[in-house]
C-alpha positions as CSV (number, residue, x, y, z in Angstrom):
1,X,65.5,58.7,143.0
2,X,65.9,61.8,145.3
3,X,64.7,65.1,144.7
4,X,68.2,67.0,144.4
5,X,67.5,70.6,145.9
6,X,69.9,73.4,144.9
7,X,70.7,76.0,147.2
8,X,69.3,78.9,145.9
9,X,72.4,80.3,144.0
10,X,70.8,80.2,141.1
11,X,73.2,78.1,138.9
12,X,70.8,76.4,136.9
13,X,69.1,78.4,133.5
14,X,65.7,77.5,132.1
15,X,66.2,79.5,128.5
16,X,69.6,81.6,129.0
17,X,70.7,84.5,130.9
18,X,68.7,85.6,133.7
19,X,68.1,89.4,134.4
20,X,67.6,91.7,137.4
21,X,64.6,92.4,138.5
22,X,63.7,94.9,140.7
23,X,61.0,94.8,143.5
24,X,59.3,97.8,145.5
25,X,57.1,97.2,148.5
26,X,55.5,100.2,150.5
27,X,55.2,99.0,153.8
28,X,56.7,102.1,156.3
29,X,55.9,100.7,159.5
30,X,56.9,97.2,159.1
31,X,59.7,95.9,160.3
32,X,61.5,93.1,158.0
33,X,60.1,91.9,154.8
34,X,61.0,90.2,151.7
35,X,60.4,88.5,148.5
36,X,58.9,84.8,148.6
37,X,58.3,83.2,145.0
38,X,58.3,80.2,143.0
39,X,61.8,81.2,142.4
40,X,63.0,80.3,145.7
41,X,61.0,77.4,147.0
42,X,58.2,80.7,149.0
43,X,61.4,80.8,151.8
44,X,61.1,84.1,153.4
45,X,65.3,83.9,154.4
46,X,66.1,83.9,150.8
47,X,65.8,87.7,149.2
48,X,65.4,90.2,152.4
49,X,64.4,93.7,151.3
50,X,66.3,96.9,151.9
51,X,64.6,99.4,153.9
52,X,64.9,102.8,152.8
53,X,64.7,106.3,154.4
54,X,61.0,107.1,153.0
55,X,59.9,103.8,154.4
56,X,59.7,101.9,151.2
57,X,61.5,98.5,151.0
58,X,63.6,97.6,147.9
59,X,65.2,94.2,146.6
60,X,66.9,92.8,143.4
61,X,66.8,89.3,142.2
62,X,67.8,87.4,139.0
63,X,65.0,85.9,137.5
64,X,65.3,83.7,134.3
65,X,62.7,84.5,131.1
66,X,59.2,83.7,132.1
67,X,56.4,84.2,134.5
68,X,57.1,84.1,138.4
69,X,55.1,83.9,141.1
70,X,55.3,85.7,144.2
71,X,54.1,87.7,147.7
72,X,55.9,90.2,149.5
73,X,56.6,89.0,153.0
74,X,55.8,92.4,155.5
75,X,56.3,90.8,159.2
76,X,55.5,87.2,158.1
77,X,52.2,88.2,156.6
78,X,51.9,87.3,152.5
79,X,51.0,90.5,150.9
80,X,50.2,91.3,147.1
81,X,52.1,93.6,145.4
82,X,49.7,96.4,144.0
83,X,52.2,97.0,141.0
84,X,52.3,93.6,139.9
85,X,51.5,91.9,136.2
86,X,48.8,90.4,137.8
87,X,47.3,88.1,140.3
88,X,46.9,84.3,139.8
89,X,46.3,81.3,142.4
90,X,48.9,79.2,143.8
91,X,48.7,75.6,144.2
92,X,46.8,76.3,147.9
93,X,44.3,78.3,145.9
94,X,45.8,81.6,147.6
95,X,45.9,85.0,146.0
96,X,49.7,85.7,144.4
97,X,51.3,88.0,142.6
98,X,52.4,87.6,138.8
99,X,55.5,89.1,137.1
100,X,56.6,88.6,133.6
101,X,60.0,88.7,132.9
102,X,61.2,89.0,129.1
């Protein structure tokens, strides 16, 4: 049996309604960055930040009821976000960021 991938629209719904959630990462002199995550298979394509004018970078993303893991993605370094739940291992044993969504 094959592993059927979905395309990251999000269609399927572990318990429910998912929510927006809002992301901040203070990075002013980068130059791209976004949101990799359990949610969307760690793809740096998927959820691109906003940059805005005071050189904070801004993104909102669905998330279904539960924990999530994630990095910020600042110029194709992994970063920890300061203002997260916490910080748990992935399966590499890296450092990621924890958010809990209710």
């Amino acid at each position: 049996m094959g592993n059927n991938q979905h395309n990251g629209n999000g269609r399927y719904s572990a318990k429910g309604m998912a929510k927006p959630v809002n992301f901040l990462c203070i990075a002013p002199d980068a130059h791209e960055v976004s949101v990799i995550g359990d949610f969307n298979d760690w793809n740096g394509d998927a959820h691109a930040m906003n940059r805005q004018f005071d050189g904070s970078w801004i993104t909102q993303i669905e998330l279904n009821h539960g924990h999530h893991r994630y990095q910020f993605l600042i110029d194709g370094r992994p970063s920890l976000d300061p203002s997260a739940n916490g910080v748990v291992r992935n399966e590499k044993n890296q450092r990621v960021s924890l958010i809990a969504v209710s």
